[in-house]
C-alpha positions in Angstrom: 119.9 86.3 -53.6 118.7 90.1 -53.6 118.3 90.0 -57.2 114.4 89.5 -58.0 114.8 87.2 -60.2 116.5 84.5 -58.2 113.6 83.1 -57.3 115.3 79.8 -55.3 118.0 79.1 -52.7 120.0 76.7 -51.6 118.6 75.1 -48.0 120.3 72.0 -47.9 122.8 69.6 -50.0 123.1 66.1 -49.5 124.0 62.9 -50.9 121.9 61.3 -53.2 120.1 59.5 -50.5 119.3 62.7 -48.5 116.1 64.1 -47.7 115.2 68.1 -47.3 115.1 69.7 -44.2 111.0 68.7 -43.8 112.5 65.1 -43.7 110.7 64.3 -47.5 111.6 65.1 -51.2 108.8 63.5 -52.5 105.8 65.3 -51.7 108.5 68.2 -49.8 107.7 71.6 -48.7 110.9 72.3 -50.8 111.7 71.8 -54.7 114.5 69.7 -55.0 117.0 68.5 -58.0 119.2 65.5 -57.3 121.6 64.4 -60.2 122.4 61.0 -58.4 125.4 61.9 -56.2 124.1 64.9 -55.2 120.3 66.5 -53.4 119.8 69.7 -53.1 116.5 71.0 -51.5 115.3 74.5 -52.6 112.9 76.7 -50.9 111.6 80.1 -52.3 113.4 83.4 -52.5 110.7 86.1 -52.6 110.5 89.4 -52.0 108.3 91.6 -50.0 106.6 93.9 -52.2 107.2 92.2 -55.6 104.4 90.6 -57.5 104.5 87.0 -59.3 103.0 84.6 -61.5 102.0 81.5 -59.9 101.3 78.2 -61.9 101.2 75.1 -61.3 99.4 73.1 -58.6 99.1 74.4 -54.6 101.4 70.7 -54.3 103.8 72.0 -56.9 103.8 75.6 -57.8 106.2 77.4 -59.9 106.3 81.9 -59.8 108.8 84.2 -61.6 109.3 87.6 -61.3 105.8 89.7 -62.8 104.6 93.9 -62.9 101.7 94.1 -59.7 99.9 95.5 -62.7 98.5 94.1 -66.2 96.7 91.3 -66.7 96.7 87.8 -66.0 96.8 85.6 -62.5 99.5 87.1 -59.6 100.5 87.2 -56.5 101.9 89.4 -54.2 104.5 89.1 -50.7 102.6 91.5 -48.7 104.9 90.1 -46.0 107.5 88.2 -45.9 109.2 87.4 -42.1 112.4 85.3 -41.7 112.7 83.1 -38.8 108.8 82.4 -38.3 106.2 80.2 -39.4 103.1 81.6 -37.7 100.8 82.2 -40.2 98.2 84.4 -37.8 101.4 86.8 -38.6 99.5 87.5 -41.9 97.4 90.7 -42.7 93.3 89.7 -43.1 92.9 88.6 -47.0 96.2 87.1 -47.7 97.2 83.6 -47.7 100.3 81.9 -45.5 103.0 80.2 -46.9 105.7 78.3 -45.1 108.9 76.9 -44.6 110.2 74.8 -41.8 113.9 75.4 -41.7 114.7 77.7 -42.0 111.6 78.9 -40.9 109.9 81.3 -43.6 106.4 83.2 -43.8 105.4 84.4 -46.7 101.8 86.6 -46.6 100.4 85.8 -51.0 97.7 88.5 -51.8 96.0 87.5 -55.3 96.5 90.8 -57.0 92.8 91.5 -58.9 93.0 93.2 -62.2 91.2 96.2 -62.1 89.6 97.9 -65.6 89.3 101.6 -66.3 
């Protein structure tokens, strides 16, 4: 889990009737990959300080591991505070984003590329 790359862990494994710790799969807080005896619900594993791409859809977003500088769209965990989901936590300018249960806040910034 401290590698940056691993950008998912393991919340919860079930049978392949369970649900994630939000009570859903479908339309879940948390990604989830069932194989039909199995669930298991995935929340994200980010790191304060590390930039990311995000694609995707705000419903269904995917990020991996990115430099804070370059080009293209990024994010980055200005803060990131285990055991709350109180998004007021955030500095002015980022965005919230939580989990739940465990309960997770992570503070997005959009990282604007500057030109010289």
């Amino acid at each position: 889990c401290a590698d940056p790359e691993s950008i998912f862990e393991v919340v919860a494994r079930g049978d392949a009737s369970a649900t994630c710790p939000d009570g859903k799969v479908e339309k879940s807080a948390y990604a989830y990959l069932r194989d039909g005896t199995t669930t298991l619900c995935l929340m994200l594993n980010l790191k304060q300080g590390q930039c990311y791409t995000a694609t995707g859809t705000p419903e269904n977003p995917s990020f991996a591991s990115a430099a804070c500088t370059g080009t293209g769209p990024r994010v980055k965990v200005v803060k990131r505070i285990d055991g709350s989901v109180d998004g007021s936590l955030c500095p002015p300018g980022s965005r919230a984003f939580t989990y739940p249960k465990p309960a997770r806040l992570y503070c997005l910034e959009r990282v604007r590329n500057w030109s010289s």
